[in-house]
GUSE-392441 format. One record per residue: residue number from 1; residue in three letters; x, y, z of N, C-alpha, C, O in turn. Coordinates in pm, 1 decimal. Layout:
N
NODE,k,r,n.x,n.y,n.z,ca.x,ca.y,ca.z,c.x,c.y,c.z,o.x,o.y,o.z
NODE,NUM,ALA,X,Y,Z,X,Y,Z,X,Y,Z,X,Y,Z $
...
***
This chain:
85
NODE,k,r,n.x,n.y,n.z,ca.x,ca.y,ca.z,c.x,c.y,c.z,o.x,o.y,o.z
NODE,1,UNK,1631.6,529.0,-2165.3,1543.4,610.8,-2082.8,1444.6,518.0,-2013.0,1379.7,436.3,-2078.4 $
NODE,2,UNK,1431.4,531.1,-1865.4,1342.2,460.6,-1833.0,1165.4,488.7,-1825.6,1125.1,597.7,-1866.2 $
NODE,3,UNK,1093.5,415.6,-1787.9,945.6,438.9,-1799.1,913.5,562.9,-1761.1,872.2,659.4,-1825.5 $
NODE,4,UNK,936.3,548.4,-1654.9,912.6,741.3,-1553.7,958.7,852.8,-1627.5,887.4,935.8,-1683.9 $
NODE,5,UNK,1115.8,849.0,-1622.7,1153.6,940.9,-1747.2,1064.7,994.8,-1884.6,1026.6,1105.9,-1921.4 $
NODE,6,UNK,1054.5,881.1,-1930.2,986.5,875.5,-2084.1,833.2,944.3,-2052.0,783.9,1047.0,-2098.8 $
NODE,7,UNK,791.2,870.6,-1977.6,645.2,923.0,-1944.3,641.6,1094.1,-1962.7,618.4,1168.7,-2057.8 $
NODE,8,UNK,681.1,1115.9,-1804.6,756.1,1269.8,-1817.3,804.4,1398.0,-1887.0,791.1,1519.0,-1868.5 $
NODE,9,UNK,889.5,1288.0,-2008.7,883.7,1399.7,-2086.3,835.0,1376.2,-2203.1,841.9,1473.8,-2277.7 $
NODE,10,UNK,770.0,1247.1,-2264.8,708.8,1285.7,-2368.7,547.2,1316.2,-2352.8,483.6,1393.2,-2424.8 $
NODE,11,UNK,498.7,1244.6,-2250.8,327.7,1203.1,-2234.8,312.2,1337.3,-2141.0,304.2,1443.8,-2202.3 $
NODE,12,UNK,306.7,1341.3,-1981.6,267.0,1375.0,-1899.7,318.3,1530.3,-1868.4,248.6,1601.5,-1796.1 $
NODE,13,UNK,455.7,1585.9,-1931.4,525.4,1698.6,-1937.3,442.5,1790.7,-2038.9,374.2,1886.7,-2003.3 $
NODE,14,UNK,454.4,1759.1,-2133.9,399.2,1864.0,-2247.5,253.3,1870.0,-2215.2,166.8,1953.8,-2240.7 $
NODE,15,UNK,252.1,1765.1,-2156.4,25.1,1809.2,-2089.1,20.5,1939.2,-1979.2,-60.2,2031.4,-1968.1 $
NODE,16,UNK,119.6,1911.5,-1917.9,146.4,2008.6,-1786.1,161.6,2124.0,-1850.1,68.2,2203.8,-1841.4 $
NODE,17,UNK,247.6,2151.0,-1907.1,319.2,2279.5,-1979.2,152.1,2361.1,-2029.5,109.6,2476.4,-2023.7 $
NODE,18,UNK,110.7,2264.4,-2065.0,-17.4,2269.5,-2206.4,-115.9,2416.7,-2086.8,-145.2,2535.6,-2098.7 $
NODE,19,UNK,-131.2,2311.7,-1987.1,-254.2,2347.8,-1869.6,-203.3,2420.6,-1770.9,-272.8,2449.0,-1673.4 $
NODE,20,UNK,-96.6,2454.2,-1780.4,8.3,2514.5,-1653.9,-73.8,2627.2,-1596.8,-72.0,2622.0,-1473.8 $
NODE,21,UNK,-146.1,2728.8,-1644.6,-208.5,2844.1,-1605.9,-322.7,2755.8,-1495.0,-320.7,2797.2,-1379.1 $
NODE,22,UNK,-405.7,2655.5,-1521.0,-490.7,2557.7,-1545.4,-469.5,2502.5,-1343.7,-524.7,2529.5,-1237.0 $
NODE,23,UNK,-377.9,2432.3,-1383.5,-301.0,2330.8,-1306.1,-238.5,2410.7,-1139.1,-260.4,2375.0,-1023.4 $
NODE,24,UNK,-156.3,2528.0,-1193.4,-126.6,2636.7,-1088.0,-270.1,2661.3,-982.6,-283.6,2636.4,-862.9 $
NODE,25,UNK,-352.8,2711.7,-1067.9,-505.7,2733.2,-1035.1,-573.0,2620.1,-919.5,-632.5,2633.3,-812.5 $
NODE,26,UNK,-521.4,2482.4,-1018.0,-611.7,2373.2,-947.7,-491.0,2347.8,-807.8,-562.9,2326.1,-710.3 $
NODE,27,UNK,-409.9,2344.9,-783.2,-283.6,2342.6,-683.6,-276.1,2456.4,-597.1,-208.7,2452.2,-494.2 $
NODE,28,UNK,-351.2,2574.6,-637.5,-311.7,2725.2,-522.2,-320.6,2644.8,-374.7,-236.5,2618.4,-288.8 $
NODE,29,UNK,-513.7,2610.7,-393.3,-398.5,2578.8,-198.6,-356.7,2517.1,-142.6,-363.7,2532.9,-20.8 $
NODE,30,UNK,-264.4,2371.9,-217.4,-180.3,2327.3,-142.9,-53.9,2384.5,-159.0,41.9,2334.6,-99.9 $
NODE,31,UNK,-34.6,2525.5,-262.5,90.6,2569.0,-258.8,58.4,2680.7,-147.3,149.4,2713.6,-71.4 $
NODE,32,UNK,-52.2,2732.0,-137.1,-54.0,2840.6,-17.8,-29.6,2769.4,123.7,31.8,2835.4,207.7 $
NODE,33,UNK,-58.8,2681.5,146.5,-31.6,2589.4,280.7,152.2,2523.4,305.6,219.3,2476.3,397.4 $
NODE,34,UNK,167.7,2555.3,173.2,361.2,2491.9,164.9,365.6,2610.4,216.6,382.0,2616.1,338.5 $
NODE,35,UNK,351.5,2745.8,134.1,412.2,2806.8,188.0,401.3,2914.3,308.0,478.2,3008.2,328.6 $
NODE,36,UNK,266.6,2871.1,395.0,258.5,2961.3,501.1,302.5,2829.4,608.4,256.5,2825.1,722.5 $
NODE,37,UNK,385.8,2736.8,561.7,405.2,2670.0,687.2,580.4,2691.1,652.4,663.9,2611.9,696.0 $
NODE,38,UNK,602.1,2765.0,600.0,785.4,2764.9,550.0,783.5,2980.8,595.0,695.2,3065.7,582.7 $
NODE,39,UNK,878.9,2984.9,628.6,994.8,3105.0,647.2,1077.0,3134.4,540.5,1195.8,3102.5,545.9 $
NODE,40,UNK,1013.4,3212.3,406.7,1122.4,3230.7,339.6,1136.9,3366.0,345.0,1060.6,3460.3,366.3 $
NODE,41,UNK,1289.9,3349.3,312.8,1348.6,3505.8,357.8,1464.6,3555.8,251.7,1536.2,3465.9,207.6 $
NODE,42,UNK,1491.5,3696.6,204.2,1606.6,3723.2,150.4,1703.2,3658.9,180.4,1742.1,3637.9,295.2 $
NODE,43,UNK,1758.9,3615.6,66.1,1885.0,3563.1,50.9,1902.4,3392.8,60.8,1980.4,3320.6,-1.2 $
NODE,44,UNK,1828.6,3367.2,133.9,1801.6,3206.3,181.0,1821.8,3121.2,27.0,1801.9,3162.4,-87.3 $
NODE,45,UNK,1863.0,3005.2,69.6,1895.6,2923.9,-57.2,1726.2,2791.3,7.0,1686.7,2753.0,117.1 $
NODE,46,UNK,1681.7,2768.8,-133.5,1571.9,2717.8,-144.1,1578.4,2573.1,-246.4,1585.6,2604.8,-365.1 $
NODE,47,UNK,1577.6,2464.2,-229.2,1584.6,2376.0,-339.0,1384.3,2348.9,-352.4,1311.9,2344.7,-253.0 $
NODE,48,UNK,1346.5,2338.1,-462.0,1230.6,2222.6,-464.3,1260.2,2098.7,-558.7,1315.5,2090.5,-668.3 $
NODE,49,UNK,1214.1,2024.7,-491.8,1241.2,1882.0,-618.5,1109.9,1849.2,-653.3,1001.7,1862.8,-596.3 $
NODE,50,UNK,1143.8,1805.0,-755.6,945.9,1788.2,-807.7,903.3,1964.9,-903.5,797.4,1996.8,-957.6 $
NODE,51,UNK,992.7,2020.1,-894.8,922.4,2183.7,-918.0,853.0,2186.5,-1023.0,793.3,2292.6,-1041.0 $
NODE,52,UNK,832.8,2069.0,-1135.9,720.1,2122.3,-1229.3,726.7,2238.5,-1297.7,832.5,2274.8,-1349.3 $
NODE,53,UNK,617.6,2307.7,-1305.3,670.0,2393.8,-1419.5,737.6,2547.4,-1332.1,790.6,2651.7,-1370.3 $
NODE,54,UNK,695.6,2482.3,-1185.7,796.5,2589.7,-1130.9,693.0,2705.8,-1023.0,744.3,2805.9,-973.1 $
NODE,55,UNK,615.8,2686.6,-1011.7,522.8,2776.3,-931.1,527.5,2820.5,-770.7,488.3,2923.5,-715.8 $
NODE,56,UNK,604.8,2675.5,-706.3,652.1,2732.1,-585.5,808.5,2785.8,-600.4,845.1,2895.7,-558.5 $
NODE,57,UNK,884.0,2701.7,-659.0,1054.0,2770.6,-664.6,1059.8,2976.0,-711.3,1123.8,3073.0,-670.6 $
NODE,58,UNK,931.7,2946.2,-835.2,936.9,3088.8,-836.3,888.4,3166.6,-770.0,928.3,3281.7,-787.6 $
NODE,59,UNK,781.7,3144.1,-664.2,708.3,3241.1,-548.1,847.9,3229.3,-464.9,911.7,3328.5,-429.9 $
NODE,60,UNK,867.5,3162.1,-451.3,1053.5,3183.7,-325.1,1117.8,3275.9,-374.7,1147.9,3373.3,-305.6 $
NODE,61,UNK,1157.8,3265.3,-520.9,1257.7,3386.3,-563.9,1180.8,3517.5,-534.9,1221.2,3592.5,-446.0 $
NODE,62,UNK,1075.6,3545.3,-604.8,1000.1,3643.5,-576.9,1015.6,3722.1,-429.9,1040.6,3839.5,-402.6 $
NODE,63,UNK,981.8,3570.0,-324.1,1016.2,3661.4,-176.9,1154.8,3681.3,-156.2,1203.1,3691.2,-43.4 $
NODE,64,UNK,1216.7,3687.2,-254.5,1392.4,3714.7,-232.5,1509.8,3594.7,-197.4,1626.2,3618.7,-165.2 $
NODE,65,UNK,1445.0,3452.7,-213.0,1543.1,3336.1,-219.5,1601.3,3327.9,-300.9,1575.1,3401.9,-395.7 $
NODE,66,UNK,1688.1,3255.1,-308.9,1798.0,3182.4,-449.1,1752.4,3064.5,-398.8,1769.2,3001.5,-294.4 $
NODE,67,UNK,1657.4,3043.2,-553.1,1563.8,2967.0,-600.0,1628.0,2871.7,-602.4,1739.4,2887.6,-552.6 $
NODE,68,UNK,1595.7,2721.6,-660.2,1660.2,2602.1,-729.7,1522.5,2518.8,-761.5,1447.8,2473.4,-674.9 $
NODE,69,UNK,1508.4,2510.6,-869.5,1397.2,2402.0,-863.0,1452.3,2279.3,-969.3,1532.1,2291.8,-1062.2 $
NODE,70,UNK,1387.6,2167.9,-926.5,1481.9,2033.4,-1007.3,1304.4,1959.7,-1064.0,1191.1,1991.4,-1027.7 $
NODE,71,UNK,1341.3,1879.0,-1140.8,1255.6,1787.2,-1167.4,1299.7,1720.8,-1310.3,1369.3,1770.9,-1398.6 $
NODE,72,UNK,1231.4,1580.3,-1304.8,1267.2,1450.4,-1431.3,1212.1,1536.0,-1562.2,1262.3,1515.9,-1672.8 $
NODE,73,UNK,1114.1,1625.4,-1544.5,1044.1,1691.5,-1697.4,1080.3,1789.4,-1759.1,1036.1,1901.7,-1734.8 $
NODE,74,UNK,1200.7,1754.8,-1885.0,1239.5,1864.3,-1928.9,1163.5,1978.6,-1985.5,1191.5,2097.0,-2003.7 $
NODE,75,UNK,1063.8,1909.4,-2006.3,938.3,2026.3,-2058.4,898.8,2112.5,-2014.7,877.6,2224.6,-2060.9 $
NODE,76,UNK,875.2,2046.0,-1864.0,830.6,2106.8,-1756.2,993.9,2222.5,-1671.9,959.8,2338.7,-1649.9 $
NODE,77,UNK,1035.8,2213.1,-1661.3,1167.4,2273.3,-1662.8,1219.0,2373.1,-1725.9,1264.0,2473.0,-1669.7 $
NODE,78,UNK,1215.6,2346.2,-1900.6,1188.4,2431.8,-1988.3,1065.5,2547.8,-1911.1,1109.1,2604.3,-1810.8 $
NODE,79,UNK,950.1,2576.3,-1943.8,854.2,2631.4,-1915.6,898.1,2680.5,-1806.7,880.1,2801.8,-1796.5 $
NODE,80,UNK,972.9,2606.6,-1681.8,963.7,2747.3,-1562.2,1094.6,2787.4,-1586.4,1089.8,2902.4,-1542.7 $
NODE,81,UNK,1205.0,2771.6,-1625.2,1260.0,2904.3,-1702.2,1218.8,3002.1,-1776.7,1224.4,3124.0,-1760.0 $
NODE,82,UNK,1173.9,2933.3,-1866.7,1084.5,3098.5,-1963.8,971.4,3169.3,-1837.2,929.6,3285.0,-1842.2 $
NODE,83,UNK,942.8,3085.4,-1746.1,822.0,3177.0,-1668.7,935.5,3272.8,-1566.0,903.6,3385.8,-1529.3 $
NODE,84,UNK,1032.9,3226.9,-1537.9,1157.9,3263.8,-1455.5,1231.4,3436.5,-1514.7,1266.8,3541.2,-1460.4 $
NODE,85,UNK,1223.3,3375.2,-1669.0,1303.3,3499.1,-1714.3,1215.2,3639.3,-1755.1,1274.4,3740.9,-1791.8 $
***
């Protein structure tokens, strides 16, 4: 596993997860500015990379995309599935 990896998911992932309510909060408006500069629409296929614990991939599904969100933190990954389901 390399540095980034490792970081990710043992150090810097489970902190995220920890503060996620926290973190969403401290991020609203650069996620409100992603997404009033994007067109999302039913049905549209959406990737985010980086998605973290998932806060923009899941506002897309919400407006009716097929979501995808990716990222190195399984922790973080973990968590926006359970926030997903």
């Amino acid at each position: 596993m390399d540095y980034q990896s490792q970081y990710w998911n043992e150090v810097a992932g489970p902190k995220w997860v920890a503060s996620q309510v926290a973190m969403d909060r401290f991020l609203a408006p650069h996620a409100e500015a992603i997404l009033a500069a994007t067109t999302i629409v039913a049905g549209q296929r959406v990737v985010e990379v980086g998605c973290g614990c998932g806060a923009l991939a899941l506002e897309a599904a919400r407006r009716g995309a097929n979501s995808l969100g990716l990222d190195l933190s399984a922790p973080m990954l973990e968590h926006a599935r359970a926030r997903a389901a």
